[in-house]
Structure formats: C-alpha cells, structure tokens
C-alpha positions as CSV (number, residue, x, y, z in Angstrom):
1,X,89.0,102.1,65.3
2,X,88.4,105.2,67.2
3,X,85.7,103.4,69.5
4,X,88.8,100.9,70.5
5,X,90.7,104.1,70.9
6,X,88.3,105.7,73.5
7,X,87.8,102.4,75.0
8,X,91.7,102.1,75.5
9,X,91.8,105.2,76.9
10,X,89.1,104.9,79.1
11,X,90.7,101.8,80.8
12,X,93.7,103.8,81.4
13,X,91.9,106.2,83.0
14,X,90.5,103.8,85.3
15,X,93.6,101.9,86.2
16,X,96.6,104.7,85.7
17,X,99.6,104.3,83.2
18,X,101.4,104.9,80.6
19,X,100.7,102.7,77.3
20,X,101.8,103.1,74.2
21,X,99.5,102.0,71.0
22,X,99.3,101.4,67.0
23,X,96.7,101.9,65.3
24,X,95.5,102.3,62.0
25,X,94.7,106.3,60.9
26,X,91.3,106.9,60.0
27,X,92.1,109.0,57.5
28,X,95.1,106.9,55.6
29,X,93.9,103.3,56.3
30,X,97.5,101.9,55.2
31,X,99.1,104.1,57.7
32,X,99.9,103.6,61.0
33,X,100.0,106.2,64.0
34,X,101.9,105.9,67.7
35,X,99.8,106.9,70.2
36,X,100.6,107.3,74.0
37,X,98.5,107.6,76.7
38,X,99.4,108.9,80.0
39,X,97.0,109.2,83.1
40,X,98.4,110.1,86.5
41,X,94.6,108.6,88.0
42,X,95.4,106.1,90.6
43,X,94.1,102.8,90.5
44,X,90.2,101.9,91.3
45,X,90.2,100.2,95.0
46,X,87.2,97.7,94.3
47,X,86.6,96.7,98.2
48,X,86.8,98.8,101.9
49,X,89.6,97.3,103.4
50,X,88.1,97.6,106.9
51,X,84.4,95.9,106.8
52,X,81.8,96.4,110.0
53,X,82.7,93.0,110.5
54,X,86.4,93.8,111.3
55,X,85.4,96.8,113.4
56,X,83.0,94.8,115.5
57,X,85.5,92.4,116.4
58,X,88.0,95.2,116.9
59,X,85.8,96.8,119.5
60,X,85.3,93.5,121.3
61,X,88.9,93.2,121.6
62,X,89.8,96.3,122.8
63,X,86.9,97.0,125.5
64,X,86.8,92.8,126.6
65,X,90.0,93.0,129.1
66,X,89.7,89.2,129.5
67,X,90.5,86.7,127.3
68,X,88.1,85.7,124.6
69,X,87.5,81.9,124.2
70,X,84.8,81.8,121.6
71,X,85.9,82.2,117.7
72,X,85.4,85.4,115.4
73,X,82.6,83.2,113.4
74,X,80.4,83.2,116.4
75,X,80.9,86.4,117.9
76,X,79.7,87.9,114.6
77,X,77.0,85.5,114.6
78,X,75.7,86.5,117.8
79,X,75.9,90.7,117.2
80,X,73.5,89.6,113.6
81,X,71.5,87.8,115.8
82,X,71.3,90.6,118.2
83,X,70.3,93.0,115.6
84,X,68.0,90.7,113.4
85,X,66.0,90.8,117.3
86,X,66.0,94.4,118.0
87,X,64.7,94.6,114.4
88,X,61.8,92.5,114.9
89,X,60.8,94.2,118.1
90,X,62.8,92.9,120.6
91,X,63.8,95.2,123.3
92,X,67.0,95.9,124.1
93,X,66.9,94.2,127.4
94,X,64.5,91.4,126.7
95,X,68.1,91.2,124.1
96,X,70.2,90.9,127.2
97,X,68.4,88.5,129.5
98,X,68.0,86.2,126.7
99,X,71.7,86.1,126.2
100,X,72.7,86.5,129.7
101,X,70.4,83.2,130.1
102,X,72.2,80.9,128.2
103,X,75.0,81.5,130.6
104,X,78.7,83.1,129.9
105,X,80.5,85.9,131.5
106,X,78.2,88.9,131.8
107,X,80.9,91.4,131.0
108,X,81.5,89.9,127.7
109,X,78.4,89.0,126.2
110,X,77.5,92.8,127.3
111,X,80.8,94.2,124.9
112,X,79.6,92.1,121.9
113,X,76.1,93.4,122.2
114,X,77.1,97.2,122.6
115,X,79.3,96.0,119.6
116,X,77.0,95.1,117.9
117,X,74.3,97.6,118.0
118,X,77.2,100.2,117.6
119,X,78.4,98.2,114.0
120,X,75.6,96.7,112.6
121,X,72.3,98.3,114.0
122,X,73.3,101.8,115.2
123,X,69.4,102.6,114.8
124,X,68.4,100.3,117.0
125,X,70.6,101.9,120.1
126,X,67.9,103.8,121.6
127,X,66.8,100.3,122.9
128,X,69.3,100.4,125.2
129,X,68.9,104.3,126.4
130,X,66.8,103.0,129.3
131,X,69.4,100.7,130.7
C-alpha cells in the first residue's frame, strides 16, 4: 500500500493538484485513513511549442518581401536538402548555383537557404563566409 501511496504522490507531483485518497493503514489493516495531497508543481509540457521547422518558415516570411507561391512542405524540404549537401561536402556556393539553376526568383531561394543554414545547420554557415 505505501508503494501505491508514493506512486500517487509522485504523479501529483508531475502533473499538479489537489487529490484526496483512502487507503488502508498499514498498521490497522481494517482501518481506513484520508489522505490529501497538494502540489503547487505545474504541469509537465511534453513538446516545444515552437519547432526549427516553424522558425525556418517564420524567417522566410518575414525577410521574403514578395509573395511566396511554393507550400511550407517544400520549403522545408528544400532547407534539409540544403543541409544534408553542406554536410556531405558541398560548398556553400556550389549549394547556390545548384538551386539558382533549376530556375526561381533569386531573392527567394537565397532567404530559404540563409534560412536554412541559420535553423537546421548553423555549423555549416561558415560555407557561406566567403560569399
């Protein structure tokens, strides 16, 4: 009973509350004991609410002025792709031909690559120190 007791109490701990609980004594198995237990500890946050992801896309948004006509899905896409390159080598502006060659504004596809190094391969910037 007192291992249920200390698990109780640790779950309150982790969540916060007030709970109030029977339980058997220990000592007097036919009697019965209130307990409450009170933690002020607020409740576990499980996830970031703000991901590199949502930053990335943030940056884009605000440092693009014009108007952005490809989706979330494959701007993200592109700034992994971006760093999975400058990881295996790639310089930074072997990085920026490549994607200036398949075409597109220049202004743009430059934001989501300093986006992207900035978010999700900050290591990799001195690539672009040259530049």
């Amino acid at each position: 009973m007192k291992r249920l007791l200390i698990l109780g109490t640790l779950f309150l701990a982790a969540c916060g509350g007030t709970r109030t609980v029977y339980v058997e004594s220990t000592d007097a198995p036919e009697t019965t004991v209130k307990v409450v237990e009170t933690t002020d500890a607020p409740p576990v946050v499980t996830s970031p609410p703000w991901s590199a992801e949502d930053e990335f896309i943030l940056d884009i948004e605000l440092n693009y002025p014009g108007i952005i006509y490809v989706s979330e899905y494959e701007m993200i896409d592109t700034g992994y792709t971006v760093c999975e390159s400058l990881r295996l080598g790639v310089s930074g502006e072997e990085v920026i031909w490549a994607i200036l060659g398949a075409g597109g504004d220049t202004e743009f596809i430059t934001t989501v690559v300093a986006s992207a190094v900035a978010n999700f391969c900050p290591e990799q910037s001195w690539k672009f120190q040259t530049l």
